[in-house]
C-alpha positions in Angstrom: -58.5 3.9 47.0 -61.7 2.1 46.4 -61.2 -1.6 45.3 -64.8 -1.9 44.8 -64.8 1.1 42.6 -61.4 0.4 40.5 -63.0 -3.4 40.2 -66.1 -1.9 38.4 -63.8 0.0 35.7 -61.5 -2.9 35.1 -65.0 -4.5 34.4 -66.0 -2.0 32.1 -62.7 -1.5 30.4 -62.7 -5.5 30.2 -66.1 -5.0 28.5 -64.9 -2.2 25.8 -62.3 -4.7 24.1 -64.7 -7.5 23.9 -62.8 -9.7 26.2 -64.4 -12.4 28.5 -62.4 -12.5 31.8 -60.8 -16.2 30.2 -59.6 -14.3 27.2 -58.2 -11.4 29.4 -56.5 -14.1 31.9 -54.6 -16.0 29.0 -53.1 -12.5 27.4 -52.0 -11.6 30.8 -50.7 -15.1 32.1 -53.1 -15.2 35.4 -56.2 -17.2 36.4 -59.9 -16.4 35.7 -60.4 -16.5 39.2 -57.4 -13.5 39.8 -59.5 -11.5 36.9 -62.7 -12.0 38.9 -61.3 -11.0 42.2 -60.1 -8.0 40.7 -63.7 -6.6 39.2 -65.3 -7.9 42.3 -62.9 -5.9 44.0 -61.6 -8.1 46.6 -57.7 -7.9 45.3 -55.7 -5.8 43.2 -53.8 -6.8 40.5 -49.6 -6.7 41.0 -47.9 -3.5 40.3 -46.6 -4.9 37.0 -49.8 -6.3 35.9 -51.1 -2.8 36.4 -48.8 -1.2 33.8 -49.5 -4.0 31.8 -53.6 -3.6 31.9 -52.9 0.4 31.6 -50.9 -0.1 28.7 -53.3 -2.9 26.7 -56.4 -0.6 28.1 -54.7 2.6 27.0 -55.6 4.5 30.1 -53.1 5.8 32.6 -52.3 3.6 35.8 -53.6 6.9 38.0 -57.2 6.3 36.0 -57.5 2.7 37.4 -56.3 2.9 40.8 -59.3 5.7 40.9 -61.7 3.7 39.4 -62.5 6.1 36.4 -61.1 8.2 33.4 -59.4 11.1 33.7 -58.7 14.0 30.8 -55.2 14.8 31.2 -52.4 12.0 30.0 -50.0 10.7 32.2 -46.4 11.9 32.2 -43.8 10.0 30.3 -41.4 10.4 33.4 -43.5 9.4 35.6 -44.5 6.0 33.7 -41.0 5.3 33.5 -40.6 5.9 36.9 -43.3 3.2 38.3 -41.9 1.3 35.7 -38.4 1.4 37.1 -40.2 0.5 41.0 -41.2 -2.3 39.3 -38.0 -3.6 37.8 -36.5 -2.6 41.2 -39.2 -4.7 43.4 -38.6 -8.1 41.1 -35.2 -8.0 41.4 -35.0 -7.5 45.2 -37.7 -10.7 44.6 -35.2 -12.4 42.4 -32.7 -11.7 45.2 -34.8 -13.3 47.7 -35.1 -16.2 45.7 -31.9 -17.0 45.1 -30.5 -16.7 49.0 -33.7 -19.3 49.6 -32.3 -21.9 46.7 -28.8 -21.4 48.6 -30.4 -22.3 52.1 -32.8 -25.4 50.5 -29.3 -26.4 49.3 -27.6 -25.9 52.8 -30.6 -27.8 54.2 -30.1 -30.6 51.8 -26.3 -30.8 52.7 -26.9 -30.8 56.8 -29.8 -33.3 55.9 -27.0 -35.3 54.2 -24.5 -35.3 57.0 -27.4 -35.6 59.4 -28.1 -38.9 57.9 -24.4 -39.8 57.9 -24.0 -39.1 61.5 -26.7 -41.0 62.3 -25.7 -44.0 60.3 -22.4 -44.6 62.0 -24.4 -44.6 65.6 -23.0 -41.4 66.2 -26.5 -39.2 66.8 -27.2 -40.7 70.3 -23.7 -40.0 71.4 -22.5 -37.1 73.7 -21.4 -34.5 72.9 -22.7 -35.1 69.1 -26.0 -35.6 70.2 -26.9 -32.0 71.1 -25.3 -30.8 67.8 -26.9 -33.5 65.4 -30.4 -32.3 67.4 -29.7 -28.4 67.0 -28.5 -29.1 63.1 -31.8 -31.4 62.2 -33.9 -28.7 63.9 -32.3 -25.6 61.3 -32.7 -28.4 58.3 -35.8 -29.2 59.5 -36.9 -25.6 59.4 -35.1 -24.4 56.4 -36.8 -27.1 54.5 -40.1 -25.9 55.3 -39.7 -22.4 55.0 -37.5 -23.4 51.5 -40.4 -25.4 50.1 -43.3 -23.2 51.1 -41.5 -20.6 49.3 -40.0 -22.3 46.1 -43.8 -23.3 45.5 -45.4 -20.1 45.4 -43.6 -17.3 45.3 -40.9 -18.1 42.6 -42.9 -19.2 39.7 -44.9 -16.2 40.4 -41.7 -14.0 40.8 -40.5 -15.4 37.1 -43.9 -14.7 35.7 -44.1 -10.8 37.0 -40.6 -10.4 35.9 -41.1 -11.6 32.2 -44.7 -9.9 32.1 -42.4 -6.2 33.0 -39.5 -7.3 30.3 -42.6 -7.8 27.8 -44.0 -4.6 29.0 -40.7 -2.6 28.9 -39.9 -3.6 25.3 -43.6 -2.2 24.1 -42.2 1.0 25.7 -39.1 1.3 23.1 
């Protein structure tokens, strides 16, 4: 697959609605900047935003990842099919989600008791001081890893799953 190549058709398919890349990036609920990195050809938009451009394009998914049109139509099984790896891949993101919020959570509560401990003069103590150390280092690190996550990756999991909801009611 040629970015470069499928960049120039989503440029040109851009161009054949009449759509500035602002206009394109509000009816799909991205940046300018992700629409411009796609026609430049230096990323590729998310499976489900690919059905979604196919669909408001009217060309099949198979005529963008090549970078140009194709005669034959694509098969209705095979639509629902990519359409069904799609559902499948935000859900396992959903999942993912969701055991992250339970460790933030867990982090929170050891943070908590951490705190406790360490109020009643207890953290310096042996043998408490080993566990209070080995339990602030897992809080520490599940905090991180909690918050890096929560800020990008689950707004942007929400967003692809409601853009493939949208998408699979046009379908019906």
């Amino acid at each position: 697959m040629d970015q470069q190549k499928v960049g120039r058709f989503l440029k040109v398919l851009r161009s054949e609605k009449d759509l500035t890349q602002a206009e394109l990036a509000e009816r799909l609920g991205v940046s300018n900047r992700s629409i411009s990195r796609w026609e430049n050809g230096v990323t590729m938009p998310d499976f489900d935003l690919l059905i979604e451009l196919a669909k408001y394009y009217e060309v099949e998914i198979g005529e963008i990842l090549d970078g140009e049109r194709k005669d034959d139509n694509m098969d209705k099984k095979t639509e629902e099919l990519m359409l069904k790896i799609a559902d499948y891949n935000n859900v396992e993101k959903s999942f993912f989600s969701k055991r992250m919020c339970a460790m933030f959570i867990v982090a929170i509560v050891g943070m908590v008791i951490y705190a406790g401990v360490d109020m009643m003069g207890l953290a310096y103590v042996q043998p408490y001081e080993a566990i209070v150390n080995a339990a602030l280092g897992f809080v520490m690190g599940t905090l991180l890893t909690g918050l890096l996550y929560a800020s990008r990756y689950i707004v942007k999991a929400k967003a692809a799953k409601m853009r493939l909801a949208k998408a699979l009611r046009g379908l019906k």
